[in-house]
N, C-alpha and C positions, 0 to 999 in steps of 0.2 A: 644664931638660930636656936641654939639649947635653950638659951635663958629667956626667950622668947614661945618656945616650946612649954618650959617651966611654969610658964604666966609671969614670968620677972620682967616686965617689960621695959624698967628704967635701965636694968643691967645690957638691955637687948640694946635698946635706943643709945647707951653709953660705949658699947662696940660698936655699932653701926655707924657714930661720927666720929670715932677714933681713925675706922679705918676710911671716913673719907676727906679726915687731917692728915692720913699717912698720905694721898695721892688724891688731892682735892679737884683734881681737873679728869678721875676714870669717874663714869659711868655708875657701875657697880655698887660702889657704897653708898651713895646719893637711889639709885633702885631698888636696892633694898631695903629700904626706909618706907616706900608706898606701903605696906602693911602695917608698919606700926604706926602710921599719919593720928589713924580714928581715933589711937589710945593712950596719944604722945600729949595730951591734953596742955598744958601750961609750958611744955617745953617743944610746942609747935613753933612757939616766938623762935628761940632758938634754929630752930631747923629753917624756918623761913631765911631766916639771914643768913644760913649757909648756902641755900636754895639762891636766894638772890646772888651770892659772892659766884657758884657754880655758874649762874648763867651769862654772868661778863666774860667768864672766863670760856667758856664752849657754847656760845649762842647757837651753833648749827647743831644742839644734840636738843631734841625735842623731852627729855627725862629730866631739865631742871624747868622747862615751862608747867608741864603736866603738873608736877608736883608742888611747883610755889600755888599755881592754880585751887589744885586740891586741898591747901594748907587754908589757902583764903578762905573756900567755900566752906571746910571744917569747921571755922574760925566766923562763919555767917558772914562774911564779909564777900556779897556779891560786886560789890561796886568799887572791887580794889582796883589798882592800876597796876596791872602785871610786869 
C-alpha cells in the first residue's frame, strides 16, 4: 500500500502478486488488486492469468470472477468468455 500510496504503482502491483504467489488460493491478495486494475495497463495480461488460475482454484469465491470481469472490460473487451 506505501508504494501505491507513493504513485509507484509497478512496485504496488509487484507486492500485491508476490503475496498472492505466497497463498494463491486466499482471497486477500487477489482483492487487493481491484484498485490497481485501472492503472496496471500492459500488466493486466499478467494479472488476468492469475485471475483465471485463482478461479479454478476457488470457483465459490465470487473476487476472481469480479475481477477477471473488470480486467476484460478495462481491456475493451466486452465479449470475453469469462
Amino acid at each position: 500500500l506505501a508504494h501505491y500510496q507513493t504513485g509507484d504503482v509497478n512496485k504496488a502491483l509487484d507486492a500485491f502478486l508476490r503475496i498472492s504467489s505466497l497463498a494463491p488460493e486466499e482471497e486477500m491478495g487477489y482483492a487487493s488488486l481491484e484498485t490497481l486494475l485501472a492503472e496496471a495497463g500492459p500488466r493486466r495480461a499478467e494479472i488476468e492469468k492469475r485471475l483465471r488460475a485463482f478461479r479454478l482454484k476457488k470457483p465459490s469465491s465470487p473476487i476472481g470472477h469480479y475481477l477477471l470481469a473488470r480486467c476484460l472490460l478495462l481491456d475493451g473487451d466486452r465479449s470475453a468468455t469469462v
